[in-house]
C-alpha positions in Angstrom: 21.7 -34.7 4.3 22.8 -33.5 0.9 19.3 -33.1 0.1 19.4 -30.4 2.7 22.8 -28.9 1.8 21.5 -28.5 -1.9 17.8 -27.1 -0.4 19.9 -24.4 1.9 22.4 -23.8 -0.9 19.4 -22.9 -2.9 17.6 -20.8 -0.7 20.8 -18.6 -0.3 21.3 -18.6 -3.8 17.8 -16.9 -4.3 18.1 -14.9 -1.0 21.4 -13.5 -2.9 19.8 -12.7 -5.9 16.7 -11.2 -4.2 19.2 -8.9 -2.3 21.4 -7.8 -5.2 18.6 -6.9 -7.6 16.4 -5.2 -4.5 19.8 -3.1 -3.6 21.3 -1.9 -7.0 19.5 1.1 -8.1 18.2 1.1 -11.8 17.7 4.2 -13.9 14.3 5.6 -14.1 12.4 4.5 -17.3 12.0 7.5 -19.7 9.7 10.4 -19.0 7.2 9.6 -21.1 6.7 6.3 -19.4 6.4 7.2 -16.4 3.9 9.8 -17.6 2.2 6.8 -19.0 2.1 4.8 -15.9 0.8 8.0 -14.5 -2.1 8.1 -17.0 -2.7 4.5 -16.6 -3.0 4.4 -13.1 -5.4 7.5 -13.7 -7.8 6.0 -15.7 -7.9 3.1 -13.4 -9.0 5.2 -10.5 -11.8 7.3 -12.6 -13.4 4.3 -14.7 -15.8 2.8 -12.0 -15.7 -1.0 -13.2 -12.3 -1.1 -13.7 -11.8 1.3 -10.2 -14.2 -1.9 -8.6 -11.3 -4.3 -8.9 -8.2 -2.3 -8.5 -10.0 -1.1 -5.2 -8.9 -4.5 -3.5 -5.8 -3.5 -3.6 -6.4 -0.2 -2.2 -8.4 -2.3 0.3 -5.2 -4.4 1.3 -3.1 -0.6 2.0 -5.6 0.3 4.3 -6.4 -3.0 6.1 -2.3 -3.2 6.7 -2.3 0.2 8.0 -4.6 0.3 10.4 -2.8 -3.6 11.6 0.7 -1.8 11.5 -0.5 1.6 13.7 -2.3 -0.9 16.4 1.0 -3.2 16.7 3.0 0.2 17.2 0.6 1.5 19.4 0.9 -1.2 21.5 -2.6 -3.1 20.8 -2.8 -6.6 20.0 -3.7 -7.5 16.2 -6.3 -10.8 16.1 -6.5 -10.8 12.5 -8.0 -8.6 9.1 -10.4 -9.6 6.5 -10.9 -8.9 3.3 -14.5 -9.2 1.5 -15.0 -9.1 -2.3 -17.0 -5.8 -2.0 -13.7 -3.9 -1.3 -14.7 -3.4 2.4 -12.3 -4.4 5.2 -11.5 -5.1 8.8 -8.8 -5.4 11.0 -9.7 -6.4 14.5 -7.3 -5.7 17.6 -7.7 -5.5 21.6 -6.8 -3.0 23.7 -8.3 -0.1 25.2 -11.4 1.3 23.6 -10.3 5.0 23.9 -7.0 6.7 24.1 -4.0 7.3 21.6 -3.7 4.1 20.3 -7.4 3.4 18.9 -7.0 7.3 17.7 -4.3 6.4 15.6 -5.5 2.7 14.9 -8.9 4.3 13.5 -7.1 6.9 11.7 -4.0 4.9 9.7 -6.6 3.0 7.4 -8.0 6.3 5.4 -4.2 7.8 5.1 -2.7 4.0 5.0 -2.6 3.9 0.9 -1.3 7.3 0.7 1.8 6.8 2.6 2.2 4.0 1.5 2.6 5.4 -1.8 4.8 8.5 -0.9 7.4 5.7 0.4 7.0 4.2 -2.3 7.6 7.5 -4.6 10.7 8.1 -2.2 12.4 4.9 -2.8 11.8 5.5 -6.5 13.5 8.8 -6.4 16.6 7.1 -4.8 16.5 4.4 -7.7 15.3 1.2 -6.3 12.2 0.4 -8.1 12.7 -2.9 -7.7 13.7 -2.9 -4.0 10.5 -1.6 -3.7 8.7 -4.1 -5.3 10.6 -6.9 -3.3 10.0 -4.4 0.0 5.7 -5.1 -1.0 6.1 -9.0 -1.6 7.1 -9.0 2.1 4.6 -6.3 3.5 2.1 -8.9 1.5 3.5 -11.7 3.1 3.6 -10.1 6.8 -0.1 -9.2 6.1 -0.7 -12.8 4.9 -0.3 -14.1 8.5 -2.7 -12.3 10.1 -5.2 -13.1 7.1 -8.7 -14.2 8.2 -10.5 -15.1 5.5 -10.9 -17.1 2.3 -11.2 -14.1 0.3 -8.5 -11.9 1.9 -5.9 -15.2 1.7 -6.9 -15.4 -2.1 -6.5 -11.8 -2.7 -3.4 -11.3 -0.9 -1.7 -14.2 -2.6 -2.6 -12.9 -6.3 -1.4 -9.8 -5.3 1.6 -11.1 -4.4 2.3 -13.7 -7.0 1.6 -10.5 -9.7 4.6 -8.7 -8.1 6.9 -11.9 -7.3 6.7 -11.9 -11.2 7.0 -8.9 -12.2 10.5 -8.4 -9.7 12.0 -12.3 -10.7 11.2 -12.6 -14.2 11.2 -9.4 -16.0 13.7 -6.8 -17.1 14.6 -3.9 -15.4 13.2 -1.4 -17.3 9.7 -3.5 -16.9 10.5 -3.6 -13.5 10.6 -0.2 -13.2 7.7 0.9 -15.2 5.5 -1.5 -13.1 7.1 -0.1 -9.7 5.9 3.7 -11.2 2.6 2.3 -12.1 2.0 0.8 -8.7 3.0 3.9 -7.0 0.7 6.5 -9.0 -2.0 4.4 -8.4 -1.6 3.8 -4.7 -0.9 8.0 -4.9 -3.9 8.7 -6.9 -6.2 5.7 -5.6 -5.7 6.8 -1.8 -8.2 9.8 -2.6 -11.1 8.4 -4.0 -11.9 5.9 -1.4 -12.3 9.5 1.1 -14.3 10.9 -1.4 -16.5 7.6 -1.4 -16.6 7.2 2.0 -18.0 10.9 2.2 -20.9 10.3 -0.6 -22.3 7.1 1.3 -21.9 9.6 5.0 -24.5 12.4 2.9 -26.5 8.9 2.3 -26.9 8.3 5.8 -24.8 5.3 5.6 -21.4 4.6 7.0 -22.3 5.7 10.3 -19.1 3.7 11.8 -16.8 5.0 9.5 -13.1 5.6 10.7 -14.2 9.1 10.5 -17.4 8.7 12.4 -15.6 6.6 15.2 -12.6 9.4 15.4 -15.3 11.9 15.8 -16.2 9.9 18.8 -13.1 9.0 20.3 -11.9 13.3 19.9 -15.2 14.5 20.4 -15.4 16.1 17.6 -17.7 15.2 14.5 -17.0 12.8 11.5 -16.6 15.3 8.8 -13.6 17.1 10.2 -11.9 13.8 10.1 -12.7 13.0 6.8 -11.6 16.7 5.6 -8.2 15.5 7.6 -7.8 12.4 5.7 -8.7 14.4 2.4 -5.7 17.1 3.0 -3.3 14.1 4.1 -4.1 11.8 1.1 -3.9 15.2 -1.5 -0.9 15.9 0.5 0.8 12.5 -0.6 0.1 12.6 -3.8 1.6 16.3 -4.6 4.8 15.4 -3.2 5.3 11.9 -4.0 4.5 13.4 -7.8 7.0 15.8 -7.5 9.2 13.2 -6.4 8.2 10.6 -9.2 8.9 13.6 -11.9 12.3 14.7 -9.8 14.5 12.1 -9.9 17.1 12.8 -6.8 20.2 12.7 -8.9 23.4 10.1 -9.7 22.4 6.8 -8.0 24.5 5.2 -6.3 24.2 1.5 -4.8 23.7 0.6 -1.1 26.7 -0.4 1.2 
């Protein structure tokens, strides 16, 4: 029994702390790091090998967007996978056609982009690392519905890295990480549409999101992936004017 008390004592002692740190805002780290982040994140997203492995985590925003918009839409999620070329899938029932496979197909392409402009908003309000505690547990939520070997692994690295990062560091590292993560969610929601667009002029992707929207609307493929274009472009404007404008005194939550 006093095993249990000290196990639950514990538990609410790191529960306490979690809450604390992930609801006291922390000043932004200076301009010129969070330029740097910037930067960083940049050169991630442009330089093709390193782009390869960051991708997965791209890959992970748009799987868990496409499960989130089928829950809310009312379809039932059976799982997601993950695969180690950076493709995805997220299966749910329902019905074939109507609003909620519309908005199922079209959550994955936009998925990383809002994800990021939440991400930039929370960061304007000062809680960089209530935002890094807010992704453990999207990872963790995403890690039950997990349906393969490499999507458990990849979701669990992911996860540990920021567990670290928000329990062991300082806050200014904290910080610094929480703007890196955001520019590159911002500036890595683009290229995948961009990518998914070069392999459609290759005559591949034929069952795109965009090409299965273009169905379900009757409409064509390319519209779609000119919507998702202007959405993802859209994000990363303003969540970079939001990174660079920092909303003023910050005060705790109550």
């Amino acid at each position: 029994m006093a095993a249990v008390d000290d196990f639950l004592a514990t538990t609410g002692d790191v529960l306490t702390r979690i809450w604390t740190a992930a609801t006291t805002p922390v000043d932004p780290p200076a301009q010129t790091m969070v330029l740097a982040a910037g930067l960083a994140a940049l050169a991630v997203v442009l330089v093709t090998p390193v782009w390869r492995v960051a991708r997965h985590v791209v890959t992970i925003a748009h799987e868990g967007a496409h499960a989130v918009a089928a829950m809310v839409t009312g379809r039932r999620l059976d799982g997601i996978r993950l695969h180690s070329d950076t493709s995805g899938l997220t299966v749910s029932a329902g019905r074939p056609r109507g609003f909620g496979m519309v908005v199922t197909a079209f959550a994955g392409y936009v998925g990383p982009g809002l994800t990021g402009l939440g991400a930039a908003w929370l960061l304007r309000q000062g809680y960089a690392v209530g935002l890094l505690w807010l992704l453990v547990l999207l990872l963790a939520l995403i890690l039950l519905k997990i349906r393969n070997w490499f999507g458990l692994w990849s979701v669990l690295v992911s996860g540990a890295a920021l567990v670290g990062v928000s329990w062991w560091l300082d806050p200014t590292t904290q910080s610094t990480v929480a703007y890196a993560v955001t520019w590159f969610l911002l500036l890595g929601s683009v290229r995948p549409v961009l990518e998914l667009q070069t392999q459609r002029w290759r005559g591949k992707a034929r069952r795109s999101d965009a090409d299965q929207l273009g169905t379900l609307t009757s409409t064509t493929g390319i519209v779609w992936v000119g919507v998702f274009l202007v959405v993802t472009l859209g994000c990363l404007v303003l969540g970079a004017t939001w990174i660079l404008e920092p909303a003023g005194p910050l005060l705790p939550m109550t």
